[in-house]
Biotite code that builds the C-alpha atoms (Angstrom):
import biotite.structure as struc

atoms = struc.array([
    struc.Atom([0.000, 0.000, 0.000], chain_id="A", res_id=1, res_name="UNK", atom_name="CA", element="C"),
    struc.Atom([1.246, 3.313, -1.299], chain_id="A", res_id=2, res_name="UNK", atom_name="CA", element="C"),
    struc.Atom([1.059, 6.629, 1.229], chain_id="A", res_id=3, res_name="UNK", atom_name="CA", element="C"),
    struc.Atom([-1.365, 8.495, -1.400], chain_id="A", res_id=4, res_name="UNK", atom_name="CA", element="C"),
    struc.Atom([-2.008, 11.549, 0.679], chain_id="A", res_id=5, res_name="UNK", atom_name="CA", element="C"),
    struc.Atom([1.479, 12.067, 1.021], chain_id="A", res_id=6, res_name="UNK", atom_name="CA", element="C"),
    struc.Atom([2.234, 11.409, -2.637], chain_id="A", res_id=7, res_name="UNK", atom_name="CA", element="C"),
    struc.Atom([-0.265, 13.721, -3.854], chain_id="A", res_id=8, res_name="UNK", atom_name="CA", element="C"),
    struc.Atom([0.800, 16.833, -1.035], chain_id="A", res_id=9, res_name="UNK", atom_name="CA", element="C"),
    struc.Atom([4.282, 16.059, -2.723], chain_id="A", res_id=10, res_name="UNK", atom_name="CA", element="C"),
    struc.Atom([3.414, 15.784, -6.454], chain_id="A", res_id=11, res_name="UNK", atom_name="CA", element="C"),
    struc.Atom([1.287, 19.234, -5.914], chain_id="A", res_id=12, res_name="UNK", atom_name="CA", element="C"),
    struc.Atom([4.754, 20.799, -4.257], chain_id="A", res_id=13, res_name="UNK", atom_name="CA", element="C"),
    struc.Atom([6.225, 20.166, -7.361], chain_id="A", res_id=14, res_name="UNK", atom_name="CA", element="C"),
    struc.Atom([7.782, 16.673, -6.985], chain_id="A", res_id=15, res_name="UNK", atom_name="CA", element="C"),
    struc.Atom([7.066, 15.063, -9.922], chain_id="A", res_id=16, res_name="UNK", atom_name="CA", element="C"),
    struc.Atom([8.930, 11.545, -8.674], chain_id="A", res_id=17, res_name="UNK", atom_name="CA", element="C"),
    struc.Atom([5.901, 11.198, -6.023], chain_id="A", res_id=18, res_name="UNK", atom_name="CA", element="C"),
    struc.Atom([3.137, 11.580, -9.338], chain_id="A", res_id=19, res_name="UNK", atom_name="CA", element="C"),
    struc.Atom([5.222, 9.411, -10.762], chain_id="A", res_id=20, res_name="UNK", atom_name="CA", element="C"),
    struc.Atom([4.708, 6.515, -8.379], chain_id="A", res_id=21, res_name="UNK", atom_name="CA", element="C"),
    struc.Atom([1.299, 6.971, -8.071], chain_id="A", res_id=22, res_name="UNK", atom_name="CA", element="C"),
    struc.Atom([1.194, 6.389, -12.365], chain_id="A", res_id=23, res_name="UNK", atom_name="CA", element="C"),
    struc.Atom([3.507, 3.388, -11.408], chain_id="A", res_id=24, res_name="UNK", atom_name="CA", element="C"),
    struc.Atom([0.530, 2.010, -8.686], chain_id="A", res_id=25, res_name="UNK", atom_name="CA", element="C"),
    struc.Atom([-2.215, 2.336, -10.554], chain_id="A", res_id=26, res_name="UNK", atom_name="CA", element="C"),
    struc.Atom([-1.366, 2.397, -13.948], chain_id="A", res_id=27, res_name="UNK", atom_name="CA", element="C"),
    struc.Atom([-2.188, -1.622, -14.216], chain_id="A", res_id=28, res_name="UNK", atom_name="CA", element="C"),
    struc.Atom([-4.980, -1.464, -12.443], chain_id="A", res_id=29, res_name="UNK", atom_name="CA", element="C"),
    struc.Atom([-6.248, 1.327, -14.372], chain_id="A", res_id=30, res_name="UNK", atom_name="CA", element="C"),
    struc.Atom([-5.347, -0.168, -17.950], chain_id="A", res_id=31, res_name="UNK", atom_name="CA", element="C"),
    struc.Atom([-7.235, -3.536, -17.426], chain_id="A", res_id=32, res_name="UNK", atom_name="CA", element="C"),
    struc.Atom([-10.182, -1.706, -16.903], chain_id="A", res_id=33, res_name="UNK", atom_name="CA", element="C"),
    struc.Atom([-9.668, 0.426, -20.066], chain_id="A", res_id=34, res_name="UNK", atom_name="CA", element="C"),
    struc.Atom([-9.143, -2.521, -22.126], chain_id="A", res_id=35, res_name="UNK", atom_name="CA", element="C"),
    struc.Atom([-12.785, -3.608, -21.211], chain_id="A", res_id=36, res_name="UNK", atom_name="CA", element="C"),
    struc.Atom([-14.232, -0.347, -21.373], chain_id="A", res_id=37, res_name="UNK", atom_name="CA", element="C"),
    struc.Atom([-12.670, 0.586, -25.028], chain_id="A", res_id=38, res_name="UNK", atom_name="CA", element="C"),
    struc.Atom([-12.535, -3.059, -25.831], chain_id="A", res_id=39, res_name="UNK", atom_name="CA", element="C"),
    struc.Atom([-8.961, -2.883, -27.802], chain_id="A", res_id=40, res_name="UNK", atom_name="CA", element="C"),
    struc.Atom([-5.694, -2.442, -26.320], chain_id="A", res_id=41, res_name="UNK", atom_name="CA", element="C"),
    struc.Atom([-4.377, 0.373, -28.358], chain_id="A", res_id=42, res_name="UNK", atom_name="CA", element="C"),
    struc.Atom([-7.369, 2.528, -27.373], chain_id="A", res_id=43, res_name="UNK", atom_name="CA", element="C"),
    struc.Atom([-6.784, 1.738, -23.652], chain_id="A", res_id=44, res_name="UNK", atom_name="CA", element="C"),
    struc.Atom([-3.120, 2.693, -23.873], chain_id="A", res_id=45, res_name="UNK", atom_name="CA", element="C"),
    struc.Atom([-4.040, 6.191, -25.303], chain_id="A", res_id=46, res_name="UNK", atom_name="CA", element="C"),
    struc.Atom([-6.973, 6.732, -22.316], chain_id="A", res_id=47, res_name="UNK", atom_name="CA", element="C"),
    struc.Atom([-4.844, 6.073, -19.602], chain_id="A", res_id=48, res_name="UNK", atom_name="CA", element="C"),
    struc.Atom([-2.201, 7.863, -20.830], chain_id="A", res_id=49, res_name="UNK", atom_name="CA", element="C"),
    struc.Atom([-4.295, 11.045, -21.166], chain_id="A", res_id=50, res_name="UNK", atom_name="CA", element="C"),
    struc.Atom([-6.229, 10.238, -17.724], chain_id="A", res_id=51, res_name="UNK", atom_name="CA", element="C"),
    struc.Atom([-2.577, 10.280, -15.810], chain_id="A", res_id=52, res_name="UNK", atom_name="CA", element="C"),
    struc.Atom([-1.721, 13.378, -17.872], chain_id="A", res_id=53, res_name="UNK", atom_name="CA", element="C"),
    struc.Atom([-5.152, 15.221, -16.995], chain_id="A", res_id=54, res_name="UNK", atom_name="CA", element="C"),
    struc.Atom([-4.892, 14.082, -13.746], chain_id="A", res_id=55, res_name="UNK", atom_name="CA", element="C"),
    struc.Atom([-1.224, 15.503, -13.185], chain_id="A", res_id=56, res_name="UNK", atom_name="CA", element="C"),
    struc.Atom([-2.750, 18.803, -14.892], chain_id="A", res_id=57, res_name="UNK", atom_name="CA", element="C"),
    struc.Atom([-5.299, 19.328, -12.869], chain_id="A", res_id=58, res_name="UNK", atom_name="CA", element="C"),
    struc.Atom([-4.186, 17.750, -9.477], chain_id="A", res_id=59, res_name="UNK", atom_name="CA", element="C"),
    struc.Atom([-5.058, 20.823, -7.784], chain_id="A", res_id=60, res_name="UNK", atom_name="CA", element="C"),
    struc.Atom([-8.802, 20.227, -8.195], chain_id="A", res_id=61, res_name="UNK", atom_name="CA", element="C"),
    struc.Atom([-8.701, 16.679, -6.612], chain_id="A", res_id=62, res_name="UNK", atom_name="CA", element="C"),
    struc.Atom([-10.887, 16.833, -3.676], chain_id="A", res_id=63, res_name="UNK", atom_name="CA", element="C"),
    struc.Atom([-9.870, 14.289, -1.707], chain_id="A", res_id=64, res_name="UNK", atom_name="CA", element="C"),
    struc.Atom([-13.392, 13.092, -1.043], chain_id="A", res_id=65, res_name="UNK", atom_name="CA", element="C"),
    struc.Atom([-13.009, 9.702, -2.691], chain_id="A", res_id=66, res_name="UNK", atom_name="CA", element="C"),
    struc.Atom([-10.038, 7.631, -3.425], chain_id="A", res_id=67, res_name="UNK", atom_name="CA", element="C"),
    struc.Atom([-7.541, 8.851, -6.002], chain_id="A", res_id=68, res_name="UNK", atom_name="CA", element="C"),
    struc.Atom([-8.168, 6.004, -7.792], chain_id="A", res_id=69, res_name="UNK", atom_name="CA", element="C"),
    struc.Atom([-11.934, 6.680, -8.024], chain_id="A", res_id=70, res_name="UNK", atom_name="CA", element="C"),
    struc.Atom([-11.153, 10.345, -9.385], chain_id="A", res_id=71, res_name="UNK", atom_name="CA", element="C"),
    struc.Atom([-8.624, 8.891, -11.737], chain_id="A", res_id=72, res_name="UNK", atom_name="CA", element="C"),
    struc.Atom([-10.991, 6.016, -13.000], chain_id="A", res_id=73, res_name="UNK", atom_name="CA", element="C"),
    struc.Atom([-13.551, 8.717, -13.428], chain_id="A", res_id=74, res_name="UNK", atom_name="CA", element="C"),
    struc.Atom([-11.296, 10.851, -15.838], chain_id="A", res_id=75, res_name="UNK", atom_name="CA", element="C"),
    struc.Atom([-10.348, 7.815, -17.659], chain_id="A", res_id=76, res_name="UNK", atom_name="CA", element="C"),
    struc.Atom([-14.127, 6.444, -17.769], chain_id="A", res_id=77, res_name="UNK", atom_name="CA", element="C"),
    struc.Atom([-15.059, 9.952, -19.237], chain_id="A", res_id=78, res_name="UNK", atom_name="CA", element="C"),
    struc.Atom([-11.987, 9.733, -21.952], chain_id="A", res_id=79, res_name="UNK", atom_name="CA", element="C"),
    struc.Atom([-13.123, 6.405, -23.234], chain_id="A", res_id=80, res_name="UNK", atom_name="CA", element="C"),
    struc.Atom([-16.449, 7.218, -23.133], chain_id="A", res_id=81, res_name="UNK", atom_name="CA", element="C"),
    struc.Atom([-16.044, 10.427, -25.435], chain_id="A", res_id=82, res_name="UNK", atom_name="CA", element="C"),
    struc.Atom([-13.030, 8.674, -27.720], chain_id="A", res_id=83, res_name="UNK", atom_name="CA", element="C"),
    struc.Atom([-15.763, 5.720, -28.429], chain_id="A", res_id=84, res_name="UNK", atom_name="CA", element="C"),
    struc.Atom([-18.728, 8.213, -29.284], chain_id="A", res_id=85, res_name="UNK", atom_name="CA", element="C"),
    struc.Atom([-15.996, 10.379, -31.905], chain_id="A", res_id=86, res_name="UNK", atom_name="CA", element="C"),
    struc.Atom([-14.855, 6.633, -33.200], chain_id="A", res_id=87, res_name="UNK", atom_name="CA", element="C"),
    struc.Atom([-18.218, 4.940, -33.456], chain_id="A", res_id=88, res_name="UNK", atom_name="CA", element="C"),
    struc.Atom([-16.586, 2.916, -36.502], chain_id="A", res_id=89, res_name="UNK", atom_name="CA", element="C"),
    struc.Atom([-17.492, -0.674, -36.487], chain_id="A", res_id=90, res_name="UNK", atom_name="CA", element="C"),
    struc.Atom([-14.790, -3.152, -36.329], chain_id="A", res_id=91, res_name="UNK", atom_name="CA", element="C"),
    struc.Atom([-14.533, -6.659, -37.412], chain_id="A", res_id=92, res_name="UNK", atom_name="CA", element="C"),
    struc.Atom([-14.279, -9.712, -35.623], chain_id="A", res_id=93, res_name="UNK", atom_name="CA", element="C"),
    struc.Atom([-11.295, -10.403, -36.773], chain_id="A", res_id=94, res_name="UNK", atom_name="CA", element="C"),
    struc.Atom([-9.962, -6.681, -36.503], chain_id="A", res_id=95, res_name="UNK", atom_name="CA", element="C"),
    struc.Atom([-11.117, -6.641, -32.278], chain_id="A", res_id=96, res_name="UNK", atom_name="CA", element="C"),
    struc.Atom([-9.546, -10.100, -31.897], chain_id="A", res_id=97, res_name="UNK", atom_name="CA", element="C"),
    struc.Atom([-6.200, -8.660, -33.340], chain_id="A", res_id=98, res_name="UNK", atom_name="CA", element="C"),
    struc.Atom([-6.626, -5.216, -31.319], chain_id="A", res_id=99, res_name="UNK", atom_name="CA", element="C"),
    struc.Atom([-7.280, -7.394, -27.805], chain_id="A", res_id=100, res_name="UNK", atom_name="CA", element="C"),
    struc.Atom([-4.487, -9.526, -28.033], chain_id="A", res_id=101, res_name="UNK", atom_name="CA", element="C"),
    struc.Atom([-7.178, -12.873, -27.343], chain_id="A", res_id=102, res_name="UNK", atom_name="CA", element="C"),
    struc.Atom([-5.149, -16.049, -28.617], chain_id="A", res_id=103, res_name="UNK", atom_name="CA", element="C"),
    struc.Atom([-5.780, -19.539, -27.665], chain_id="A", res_id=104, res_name="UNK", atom_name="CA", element="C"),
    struc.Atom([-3.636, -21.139, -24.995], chain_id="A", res_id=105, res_name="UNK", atom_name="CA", element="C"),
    struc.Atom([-2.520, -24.593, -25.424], chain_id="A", res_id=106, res_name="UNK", atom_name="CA", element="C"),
    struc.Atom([-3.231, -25.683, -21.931], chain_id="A", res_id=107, res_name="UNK", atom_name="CA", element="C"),
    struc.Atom([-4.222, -29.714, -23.523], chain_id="A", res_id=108, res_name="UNK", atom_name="CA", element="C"),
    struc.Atom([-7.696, -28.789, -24.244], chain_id="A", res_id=109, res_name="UNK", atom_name="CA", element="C"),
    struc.Atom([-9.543, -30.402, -27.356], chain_id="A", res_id=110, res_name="UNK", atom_name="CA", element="C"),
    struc.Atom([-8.486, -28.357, -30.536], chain_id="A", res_id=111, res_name="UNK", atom_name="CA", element="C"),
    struc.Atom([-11.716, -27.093, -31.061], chain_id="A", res_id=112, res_name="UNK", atom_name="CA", element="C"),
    struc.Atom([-12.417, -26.149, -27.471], chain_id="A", res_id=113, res_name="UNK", atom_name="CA", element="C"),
    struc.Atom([-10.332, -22.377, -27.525], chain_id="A", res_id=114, res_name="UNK", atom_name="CA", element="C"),
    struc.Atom([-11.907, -21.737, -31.234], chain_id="A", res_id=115, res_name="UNK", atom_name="CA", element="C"),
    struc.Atom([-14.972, -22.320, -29.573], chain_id="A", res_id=116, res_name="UNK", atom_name="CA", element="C"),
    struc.Atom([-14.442, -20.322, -26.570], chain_id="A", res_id=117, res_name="UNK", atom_name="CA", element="C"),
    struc.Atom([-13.159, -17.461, -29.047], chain_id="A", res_id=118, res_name="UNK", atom_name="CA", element="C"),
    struc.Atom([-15.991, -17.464, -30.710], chain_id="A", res_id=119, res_name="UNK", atom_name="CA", element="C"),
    struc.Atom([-17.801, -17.093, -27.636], chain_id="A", res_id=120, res_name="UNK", atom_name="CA", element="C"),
    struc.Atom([-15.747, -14.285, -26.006], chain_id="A", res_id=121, res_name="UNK", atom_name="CA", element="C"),
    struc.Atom([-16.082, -12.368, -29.202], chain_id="A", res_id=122, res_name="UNK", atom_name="CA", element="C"),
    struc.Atom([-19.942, -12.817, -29.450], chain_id="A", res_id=123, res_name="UNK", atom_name="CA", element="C"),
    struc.Atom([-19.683, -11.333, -26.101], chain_id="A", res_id=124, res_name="UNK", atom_name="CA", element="C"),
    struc.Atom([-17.486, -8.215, -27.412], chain_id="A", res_id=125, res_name="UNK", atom_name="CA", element="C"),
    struc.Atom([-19.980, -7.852, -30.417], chain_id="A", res_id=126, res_name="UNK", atom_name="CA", element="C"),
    struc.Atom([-22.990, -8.068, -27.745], chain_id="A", res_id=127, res_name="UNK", atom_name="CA", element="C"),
    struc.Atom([-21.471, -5.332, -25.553], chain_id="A", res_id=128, res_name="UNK", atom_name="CA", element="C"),
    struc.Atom([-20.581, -2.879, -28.238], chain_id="A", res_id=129, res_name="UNK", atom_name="CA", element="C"),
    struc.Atom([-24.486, -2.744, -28.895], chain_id="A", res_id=130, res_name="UNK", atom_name="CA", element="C"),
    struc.Atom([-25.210, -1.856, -25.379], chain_id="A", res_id=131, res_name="UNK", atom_name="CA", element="C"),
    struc.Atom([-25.503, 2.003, -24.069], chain_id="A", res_id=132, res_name="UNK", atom_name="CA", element="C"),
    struc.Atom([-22.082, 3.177, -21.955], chain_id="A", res_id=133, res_name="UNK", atom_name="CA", element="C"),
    struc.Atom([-23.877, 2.718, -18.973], chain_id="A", res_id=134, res_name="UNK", atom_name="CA", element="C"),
    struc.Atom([-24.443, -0.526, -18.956], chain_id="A", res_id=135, res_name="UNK", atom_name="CA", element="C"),
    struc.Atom([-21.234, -1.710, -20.665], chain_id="A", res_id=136, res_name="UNK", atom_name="CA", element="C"),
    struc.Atom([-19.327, 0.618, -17.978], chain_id="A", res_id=137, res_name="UNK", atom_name="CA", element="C"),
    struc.Atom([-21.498, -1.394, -15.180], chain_id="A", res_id=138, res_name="UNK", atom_name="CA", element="C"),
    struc.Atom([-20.938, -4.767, -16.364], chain_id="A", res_id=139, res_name="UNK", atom_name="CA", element="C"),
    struc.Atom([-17.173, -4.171, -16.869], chain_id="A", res_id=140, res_name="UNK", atom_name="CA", element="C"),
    struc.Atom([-16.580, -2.902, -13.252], chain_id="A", res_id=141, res_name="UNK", atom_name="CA", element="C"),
    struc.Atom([-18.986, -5.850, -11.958], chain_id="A", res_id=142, res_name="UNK", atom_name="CA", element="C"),
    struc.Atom([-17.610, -8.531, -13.871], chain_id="A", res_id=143, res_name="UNK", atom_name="CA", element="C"),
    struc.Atom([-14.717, -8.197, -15.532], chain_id="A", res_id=144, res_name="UNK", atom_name="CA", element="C"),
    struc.Atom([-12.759, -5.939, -12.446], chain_id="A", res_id=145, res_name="UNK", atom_name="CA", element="C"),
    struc.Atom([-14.792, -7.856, -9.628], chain_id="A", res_id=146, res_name="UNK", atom_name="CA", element="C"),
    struc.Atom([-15.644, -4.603, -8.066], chain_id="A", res_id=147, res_name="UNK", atom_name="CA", element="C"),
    struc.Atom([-17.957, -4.136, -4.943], chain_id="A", res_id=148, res_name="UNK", atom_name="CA", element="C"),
    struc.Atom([-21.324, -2.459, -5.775], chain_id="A", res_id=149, res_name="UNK", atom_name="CA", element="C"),
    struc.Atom([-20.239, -0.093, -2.809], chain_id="A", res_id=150, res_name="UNK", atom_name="CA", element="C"),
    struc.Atom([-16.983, 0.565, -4.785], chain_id="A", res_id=151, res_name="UNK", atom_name="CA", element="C"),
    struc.Atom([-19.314, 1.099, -8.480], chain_id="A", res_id=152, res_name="UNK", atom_name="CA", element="C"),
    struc.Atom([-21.404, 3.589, -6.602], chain_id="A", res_id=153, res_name="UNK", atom_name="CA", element="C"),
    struc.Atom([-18.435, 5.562, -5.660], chain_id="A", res_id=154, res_name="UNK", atom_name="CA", element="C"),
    struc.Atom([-17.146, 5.212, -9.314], chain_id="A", res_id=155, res_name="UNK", atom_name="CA", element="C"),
    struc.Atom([-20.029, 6.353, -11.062], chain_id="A", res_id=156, res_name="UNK", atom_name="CA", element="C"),
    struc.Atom([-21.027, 8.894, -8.332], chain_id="A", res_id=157, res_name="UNK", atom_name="CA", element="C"),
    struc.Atom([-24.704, 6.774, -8.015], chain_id="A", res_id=158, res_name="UNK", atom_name="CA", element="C"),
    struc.Atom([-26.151, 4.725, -5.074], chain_id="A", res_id=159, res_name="UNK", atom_name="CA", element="C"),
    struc.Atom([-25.715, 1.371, -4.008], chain_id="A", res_id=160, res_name="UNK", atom_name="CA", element="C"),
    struc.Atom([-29.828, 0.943, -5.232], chain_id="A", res_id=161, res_name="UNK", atom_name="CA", element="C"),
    struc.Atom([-28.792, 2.946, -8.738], chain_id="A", res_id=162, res_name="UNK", atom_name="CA", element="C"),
    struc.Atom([-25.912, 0.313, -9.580], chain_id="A", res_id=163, res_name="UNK", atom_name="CA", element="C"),
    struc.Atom([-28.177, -2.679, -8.662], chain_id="A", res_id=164, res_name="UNK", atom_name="CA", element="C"),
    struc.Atom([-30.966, -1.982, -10.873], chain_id="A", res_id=165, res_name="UNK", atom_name="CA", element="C"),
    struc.Atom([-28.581, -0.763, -13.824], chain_id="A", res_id=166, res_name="UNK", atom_name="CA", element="C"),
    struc.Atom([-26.884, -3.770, -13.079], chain_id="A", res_id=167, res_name="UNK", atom_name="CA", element="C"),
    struc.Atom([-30.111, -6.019, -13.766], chain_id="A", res_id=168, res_name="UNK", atom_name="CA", element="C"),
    struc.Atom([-31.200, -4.026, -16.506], chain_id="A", res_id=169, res_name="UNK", atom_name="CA", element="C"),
    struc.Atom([-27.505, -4.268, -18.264], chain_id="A", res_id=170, res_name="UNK", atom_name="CA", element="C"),
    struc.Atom([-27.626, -7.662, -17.762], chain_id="A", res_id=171, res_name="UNK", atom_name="CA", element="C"),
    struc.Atom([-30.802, -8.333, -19.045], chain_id="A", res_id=172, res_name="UNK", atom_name="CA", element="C"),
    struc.Atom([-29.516, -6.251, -22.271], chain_id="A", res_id=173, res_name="UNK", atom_name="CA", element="C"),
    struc.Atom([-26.766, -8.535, -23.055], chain_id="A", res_id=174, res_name="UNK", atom_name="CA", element="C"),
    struc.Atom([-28.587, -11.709, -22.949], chain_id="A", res_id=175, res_name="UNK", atom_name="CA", element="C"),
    struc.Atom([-31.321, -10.256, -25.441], chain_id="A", res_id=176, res_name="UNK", atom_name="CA", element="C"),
    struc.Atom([-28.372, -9.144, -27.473], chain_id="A", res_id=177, res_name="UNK", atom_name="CA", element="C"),
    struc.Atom([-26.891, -12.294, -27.301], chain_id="A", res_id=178, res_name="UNK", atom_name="CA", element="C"),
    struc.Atom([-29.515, -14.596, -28.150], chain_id="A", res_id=179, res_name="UNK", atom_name="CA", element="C"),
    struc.Atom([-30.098, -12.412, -31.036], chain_id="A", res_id=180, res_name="UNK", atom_name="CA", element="C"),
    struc.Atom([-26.827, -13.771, -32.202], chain_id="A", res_id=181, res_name="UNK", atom_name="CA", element="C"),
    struc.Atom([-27.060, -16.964, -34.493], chain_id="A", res_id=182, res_name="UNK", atom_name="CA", element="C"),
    struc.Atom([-24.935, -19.320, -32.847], chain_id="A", res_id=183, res_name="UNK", atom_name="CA", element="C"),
    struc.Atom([-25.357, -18.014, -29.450], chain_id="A", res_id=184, res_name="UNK", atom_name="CA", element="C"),
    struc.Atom([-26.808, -21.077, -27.507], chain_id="A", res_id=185, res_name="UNK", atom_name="CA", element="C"),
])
């Protein structure tokens, strides 16, 4: 565990070194949920990067009255958000599986079993790009980064009541975009 009151008293003196490790703590963290949100790697790079630069820009503003993480995620959740509605351009299958990085492992499974679950995981992808912000931002915090629905509330600046019924409701949206999939059983 980092000191991040005393790393953001020293970054706002001037020492960039202590902003510095605060990129270094989080920037993993905060890139894994990017990837889900913008679902392709390259996009994710560029939003954190500008999130840790916007942040370090406007440091003095931070409030303290969340995490820094949860004001950091919030920049970065607002980048993506906007970069996706200027780049609205579909992409293909193909094009999203190359952008992710998603290869089969060889881990002694049948050889049609990781085509399979490919296929799957990119139904998924194709399901979630159909679904408003809000509930692709809610399902990716939920299930892909495990978060607490006390932690999602903080996130999104809603209550605990707010993320459980978007929660239902997003879920509810991706199964009915699913099954209108052919090949989705």
């Amino acid at each position: 565990m980092i000191d991040e009151e005393g790393l953001i008293d020293a970054a706002l003196a001037g020492d960039s070194q202590a902003f510095g490790q605060l990129v270094a703590y989080y920037q993993d963290r905060l890139f894994s949920a990017m990837v889900g949100i913008c679902g392709n790697i390259e996009q994710a790079e560029d939003v954190v990067q500008e999130a840790f630069v916007q942040a370090y820009v406007k440091l003095n503003t931070f409030q303290r009255q969340s995490r820094f993480f949860t004001w950091l995620y919030r920049i970065a959740l607002n980048g993506a958000l906007s970069r996706r509605r200027r780049n609205r351009s579909e992409t293909s299958i193909e094009q999203n599986r190359e952008l992710t990085g998603t290869e089969p492992l060889d881990d002694g499974e049948a050889p049609e079993d990781p085509i399979l679950r490919n296929e799957k995981i990119a139904m998924v992808r194709q399901a979630m790009d159909k679904l408003s912000e809000d509930h692709r931002s809610i399902l990716v915090l939920r299930e892909m980064q495990g978060m607490s629905y006390e932690h999602i509330a903080e996130m999104l600046d809603i209550s605990i009541g707010t993320v459980r019924s978007r929660l239902s409701r997003a879920r509810t949206a991706l199964r009915e975009e699913l099954e209108r999939l052919p090949g989705w059983e």
